[in-house]
C-alpha positions in Angstrom: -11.9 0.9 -19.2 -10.0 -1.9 -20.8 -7.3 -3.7 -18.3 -7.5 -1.0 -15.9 -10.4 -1.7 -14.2 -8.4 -5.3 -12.6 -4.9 -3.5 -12.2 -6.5 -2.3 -8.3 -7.2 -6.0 -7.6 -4.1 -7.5 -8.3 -1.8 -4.4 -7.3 -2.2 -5.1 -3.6 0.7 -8.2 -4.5 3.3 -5.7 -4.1 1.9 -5.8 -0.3 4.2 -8.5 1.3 7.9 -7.1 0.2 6.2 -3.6 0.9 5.5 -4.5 4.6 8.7 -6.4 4.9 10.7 -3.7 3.5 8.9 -0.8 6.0 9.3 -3.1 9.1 12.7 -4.0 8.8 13.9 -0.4 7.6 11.3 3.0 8.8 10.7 4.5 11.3 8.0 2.4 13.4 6.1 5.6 13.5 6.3 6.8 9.6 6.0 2.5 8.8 2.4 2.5 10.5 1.2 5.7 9.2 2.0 4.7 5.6 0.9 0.9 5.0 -2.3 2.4 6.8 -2.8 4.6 4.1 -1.6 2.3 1.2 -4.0 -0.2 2.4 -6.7 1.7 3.4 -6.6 3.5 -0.5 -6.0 0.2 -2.3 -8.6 -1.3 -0.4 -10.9 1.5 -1.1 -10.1 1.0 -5.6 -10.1 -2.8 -5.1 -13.9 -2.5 -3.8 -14.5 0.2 -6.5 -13.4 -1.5 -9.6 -14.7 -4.7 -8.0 -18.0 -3.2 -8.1 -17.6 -1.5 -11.8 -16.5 -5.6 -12.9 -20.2 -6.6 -11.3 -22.2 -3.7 -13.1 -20.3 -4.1 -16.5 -20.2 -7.7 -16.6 -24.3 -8.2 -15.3 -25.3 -5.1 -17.8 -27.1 -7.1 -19.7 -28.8 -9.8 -17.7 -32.7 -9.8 -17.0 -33.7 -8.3 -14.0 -30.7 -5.8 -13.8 -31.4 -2.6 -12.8 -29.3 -0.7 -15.1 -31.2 1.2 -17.7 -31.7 -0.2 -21.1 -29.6 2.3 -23.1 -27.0 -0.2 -21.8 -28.1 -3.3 -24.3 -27.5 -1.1 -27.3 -24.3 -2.7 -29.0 -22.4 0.3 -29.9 -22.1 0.8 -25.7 -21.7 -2.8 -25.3 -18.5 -2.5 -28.1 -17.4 0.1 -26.3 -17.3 -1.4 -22.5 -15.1 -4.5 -22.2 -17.0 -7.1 -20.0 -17.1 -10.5 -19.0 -20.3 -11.9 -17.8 -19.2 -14.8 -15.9 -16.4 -12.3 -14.3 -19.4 -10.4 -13.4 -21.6 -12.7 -12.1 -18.6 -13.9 -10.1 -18.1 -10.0 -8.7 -21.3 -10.3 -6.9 -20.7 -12.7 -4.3 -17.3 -11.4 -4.0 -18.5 -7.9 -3.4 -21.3 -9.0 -0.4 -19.0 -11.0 1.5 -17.0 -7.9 1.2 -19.4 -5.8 2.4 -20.3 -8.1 4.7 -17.0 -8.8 6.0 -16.6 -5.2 7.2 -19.5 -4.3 8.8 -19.2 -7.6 10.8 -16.2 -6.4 11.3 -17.1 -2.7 12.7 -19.9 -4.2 14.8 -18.0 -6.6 16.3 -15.0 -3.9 17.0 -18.1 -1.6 18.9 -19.6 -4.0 20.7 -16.1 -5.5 22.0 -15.3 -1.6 23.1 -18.6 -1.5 24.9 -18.5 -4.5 27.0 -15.0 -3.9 28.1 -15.9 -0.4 29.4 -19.2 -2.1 30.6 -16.8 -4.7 32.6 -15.0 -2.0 34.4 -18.1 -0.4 36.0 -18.1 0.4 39.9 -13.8 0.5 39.4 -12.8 4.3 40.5 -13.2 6.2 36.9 -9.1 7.1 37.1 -6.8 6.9 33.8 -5.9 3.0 35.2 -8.0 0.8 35.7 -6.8 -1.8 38.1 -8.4 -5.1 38.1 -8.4 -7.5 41.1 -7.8 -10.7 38.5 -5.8 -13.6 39.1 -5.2 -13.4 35.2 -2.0 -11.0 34.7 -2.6 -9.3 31.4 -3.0 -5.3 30.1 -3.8 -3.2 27.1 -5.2 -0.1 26.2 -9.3 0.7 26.3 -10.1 3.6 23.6 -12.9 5.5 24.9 -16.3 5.5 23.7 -19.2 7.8 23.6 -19.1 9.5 26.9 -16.1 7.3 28.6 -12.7 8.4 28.8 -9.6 6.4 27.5 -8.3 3.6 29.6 -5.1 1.7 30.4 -6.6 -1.5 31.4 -4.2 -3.7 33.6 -4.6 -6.6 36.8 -3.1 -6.8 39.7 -1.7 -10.3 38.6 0.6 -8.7 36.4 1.4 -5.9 38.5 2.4 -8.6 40.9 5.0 -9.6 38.4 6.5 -5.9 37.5 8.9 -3.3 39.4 8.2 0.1 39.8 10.2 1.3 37.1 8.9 -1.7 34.9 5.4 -0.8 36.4 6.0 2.8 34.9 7.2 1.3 31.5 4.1 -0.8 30.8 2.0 2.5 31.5 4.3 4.4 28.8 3.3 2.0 26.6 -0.5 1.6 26.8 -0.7 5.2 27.5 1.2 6.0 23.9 -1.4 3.5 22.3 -4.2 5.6 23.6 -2.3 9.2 22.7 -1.7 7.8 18.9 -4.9 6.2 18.6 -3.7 2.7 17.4 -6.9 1.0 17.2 -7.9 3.2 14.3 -4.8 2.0 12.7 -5.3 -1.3 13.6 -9.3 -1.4 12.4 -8.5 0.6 9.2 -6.1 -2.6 7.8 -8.2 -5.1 9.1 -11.3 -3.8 7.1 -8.6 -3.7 4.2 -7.6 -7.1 4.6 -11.3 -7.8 4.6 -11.5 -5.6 1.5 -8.6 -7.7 0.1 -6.7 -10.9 0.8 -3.6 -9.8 -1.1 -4.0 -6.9 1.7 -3.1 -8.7 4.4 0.5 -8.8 4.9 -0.2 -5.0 5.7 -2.6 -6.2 8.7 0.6 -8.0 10.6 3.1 -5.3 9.3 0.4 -2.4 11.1 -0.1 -4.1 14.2 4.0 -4.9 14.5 5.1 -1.5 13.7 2.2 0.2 15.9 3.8 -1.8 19.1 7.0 -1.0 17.9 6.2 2.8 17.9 4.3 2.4 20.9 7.5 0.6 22.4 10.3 3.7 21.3 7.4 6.2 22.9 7.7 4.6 26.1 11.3 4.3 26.0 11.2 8.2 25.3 8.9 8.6 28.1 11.1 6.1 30.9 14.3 7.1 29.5 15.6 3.0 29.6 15.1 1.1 26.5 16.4 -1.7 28.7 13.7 -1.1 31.6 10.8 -1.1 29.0 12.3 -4.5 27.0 12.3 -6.5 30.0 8.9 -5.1 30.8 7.5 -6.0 27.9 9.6 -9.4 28.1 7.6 -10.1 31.7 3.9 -8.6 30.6 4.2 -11.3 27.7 5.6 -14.3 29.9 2.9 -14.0 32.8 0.6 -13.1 30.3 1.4 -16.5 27.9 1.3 -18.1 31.4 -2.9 -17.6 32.1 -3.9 -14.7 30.3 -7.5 -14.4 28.5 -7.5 -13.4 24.8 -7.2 -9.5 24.4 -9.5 -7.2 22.8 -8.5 -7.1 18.6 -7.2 -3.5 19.5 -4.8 -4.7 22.4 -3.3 -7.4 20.2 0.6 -7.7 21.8 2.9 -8.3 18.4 5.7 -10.4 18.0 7.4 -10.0 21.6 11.2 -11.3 20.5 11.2 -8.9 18.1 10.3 -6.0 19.8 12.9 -6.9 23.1 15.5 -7.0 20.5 14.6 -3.8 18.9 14.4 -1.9 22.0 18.0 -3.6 22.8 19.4 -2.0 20.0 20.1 1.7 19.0 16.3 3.6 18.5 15.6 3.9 14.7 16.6 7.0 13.4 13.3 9.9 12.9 15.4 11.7 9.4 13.1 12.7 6.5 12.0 10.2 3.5 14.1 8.3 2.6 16.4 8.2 -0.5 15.0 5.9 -3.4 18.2 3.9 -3.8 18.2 2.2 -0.3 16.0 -0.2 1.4 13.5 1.6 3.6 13.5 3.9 0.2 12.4 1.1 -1.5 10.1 0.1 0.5 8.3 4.0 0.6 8.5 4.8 -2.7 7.2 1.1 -3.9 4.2 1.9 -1.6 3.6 5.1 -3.1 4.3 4.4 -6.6 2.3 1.3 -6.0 -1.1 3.3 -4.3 -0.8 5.7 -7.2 -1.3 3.4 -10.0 -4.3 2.0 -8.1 -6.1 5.3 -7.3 -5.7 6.1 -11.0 -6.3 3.0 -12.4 -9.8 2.8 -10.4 -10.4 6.5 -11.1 -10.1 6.1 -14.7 -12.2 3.4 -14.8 -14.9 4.8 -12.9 -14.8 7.7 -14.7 -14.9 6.2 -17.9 -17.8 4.2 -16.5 -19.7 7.0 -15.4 -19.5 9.5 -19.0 -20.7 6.2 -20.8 -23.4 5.9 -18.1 -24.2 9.1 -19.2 -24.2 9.0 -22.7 -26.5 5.6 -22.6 -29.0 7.1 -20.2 -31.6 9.2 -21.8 -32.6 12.4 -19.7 
């Protein structure tokens, strides 16, 4: 296995200019669909050679439950390993796994009490709340409950019809694109990895952002649904509670001044000398050399596995 089993740890570095580069210069759309993916696969071959550094570098200390074909020296030669690397993996890898069902549990159970909270309401695609608080966001369905724009009649209060018809755009293209599986996937990466979380904000920004350009699709005024989104977030900053982890509103500047400006353009990938090409092929390049890095190691794991394990 050799280096190649810590290249997926450290590879998830490249994160923060990647998630710079795809925000600034994709598509919001093909920028959330892609750092999903880089971070969800890196994630995935940081936990996996994380977990070959703990069984490698612990092979040889009492009580293990590898078998004992491993203490003969030829496969010892023959596996690099560090035990103090090792024993450090194991903490590392159950407050990983830790981290993430927390994580998942929490995300349930904050589904299931919103939907809980909107019992005896009329069971229509909007919700409206009789709250003093003016806030809104998008309830995914669960189990046998339909999806749910979720919004009060505080901020309502503060909205025009056309804004009114804007803000519903929005939560409504949340619920079509189903953000929050975005949104969880890179958390539970960031959990996975540190180094993963520049992804986390660069998700949640560019799912608002698509969720924004849908909306101005859907109203027809990118102007109508900027200053929507300009009110929602100053009556909400005003006396709003917290918002569900899927609701979470992004950077609002940003996303006024993108809808002020001309909508991104939808072409194909991008060329490699430019900087959204930059920023995509990085990511891929990048995700590559961690799936194979973590593949080779595993599989180089598992043949001397083999070989050391008597039928």
């Amino acid at each position: 296995m050799g280096v190649f089993v810590f290249l997926p740890l450290v590879l998830p570095l490249t994160a923060w200019p990647i998630a710079r580069l795809a925000a600034q210069h994709l598509h919001p759309r093909t920028a959330t669909r892609m750092l999903t993916w880089v971070a969800a696969v890196m994630a995935v071959c940081s936990t996996v050679c994380l977990g070959l550094v703990m069984v490698v570098g612990t092979a040889t200390l009492p009580g293990n439950p590898l078998p004992d074909g491993w203490s003969d020296p030829e496969v010892r030669e023959a596996v690099p390993y560090d035990e103090v690397v090792g024993k450090a993996a194991i903490p590392a890898l159950c407050g990983v796994l830790l981290a993430c069902a927390r994580t998942l549990w929490r995300h349930v159970r904050t589904r299931r009490r919103a939907h809980r909270a909107l019992d005896g309401l009329p069971d229509t695609e909007v919700a409206v709340l009789p709250d003093g608080a003016p806030y809104a966001y998008a309830l995914p369905g669960t189990g046998p409950r339909r999806d749910r724009v979720v919004v009060t009649t505080a901020l309502l209060d503060h909205l025009d019809p056309a804004e009114r018809r804007a803000l519903f755009a929005h939560e409504r293209a949340h619920l079509a694109a189903r953000h929050h599986r975005f949104l969880l996937a890179v958390r539970l990466a960031a959990h996975a990895n540190p180094f993963l979380r520049p992804l986390h904000t660069a998700v949640s920004y560019a799912a608002e952002r698509w969720a924004d350009e849908e909306a101005a699709r859907t109203v027809g005024d990118r102007r109508t649904v900027a200053t929507a989104i300009g009110k929602a977030a100053l009556a909400s900053r005003a006396g709003g509670p917290p918002l569900p982890a899927f609701a979470a509103p992004g950077p609002v500047p940003r996303r006024v001044a993108a809808l002020l400006a001309p909508a991104p353009a939808t072409g194909p990938w991008p060329e490699v000398f430019t900087s959204a090409g930059l920023a995509a092929w990085g990511a891929a390049a990048g995700t590559a050399a961690s799936a194979m890095s973590s593949a080779n190691a595993a599989v180089t794991l598992f043949w001397i596995l083999r070989t050391a394990t008597p039928l």
